[in-house]
C-alpha positions, 0 to 999 in steps of 0.5 A: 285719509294719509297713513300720516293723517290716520296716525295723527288721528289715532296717536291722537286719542291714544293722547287724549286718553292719557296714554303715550304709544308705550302705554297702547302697545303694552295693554294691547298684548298683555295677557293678565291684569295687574292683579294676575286675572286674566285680561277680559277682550272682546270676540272681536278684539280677541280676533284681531289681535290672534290674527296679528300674532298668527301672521296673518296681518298685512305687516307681521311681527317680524315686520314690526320687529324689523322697524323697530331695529333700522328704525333712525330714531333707536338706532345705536351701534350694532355693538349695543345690547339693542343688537345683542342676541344673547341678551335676554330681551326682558333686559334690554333698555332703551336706546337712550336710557 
């Protein structure tokens, strides 16, 4: 399969589920449940995701980091708080809020 049919597929159930991209982002690295107890993974989830976060993934964080920043469709001006590093991160809004 494509990279294109592989995303189709897995946007897909990520869909199916009822969840939108956010949703599957947010719930892969949280750490704590709504309830403030630990988020229980499996080993081989738990791999996966300590692999990724430790660099040691095809694409790393700052990979993904850099995407999302030159990405066309959330790109604004260098002028906006999307751009600004002296913004705390957990304040920045969307591009298009």
């Amino acid at each position: 399969k494509t990279i294109q049919q592989k995303l189709t597929d897995i946007l897909g159930l990520v869909s199916d589920c009822g969840w939108g991209l956010s949703h599957l982002v947010y719930y892969m690295f949280r750490n704590k449940n709504d309830d403030g107890t630990a988020v229980i993974r499996t080993h081989s989830y738990s791999n996966k995701v300590q692999k990724f976060l430790a660099g040691g993934s095809k694409y790393t964080t700052a990979d993904i980091i850099h995407a999302w920043y030159t990405h066309k469709d959330g790109r604004s001006t260098a002028s906006e708080p999307m751009f600004n590093t002296s913004k705390p991160y957990t304040e920045v809004k969307p591009v298009r809020a």
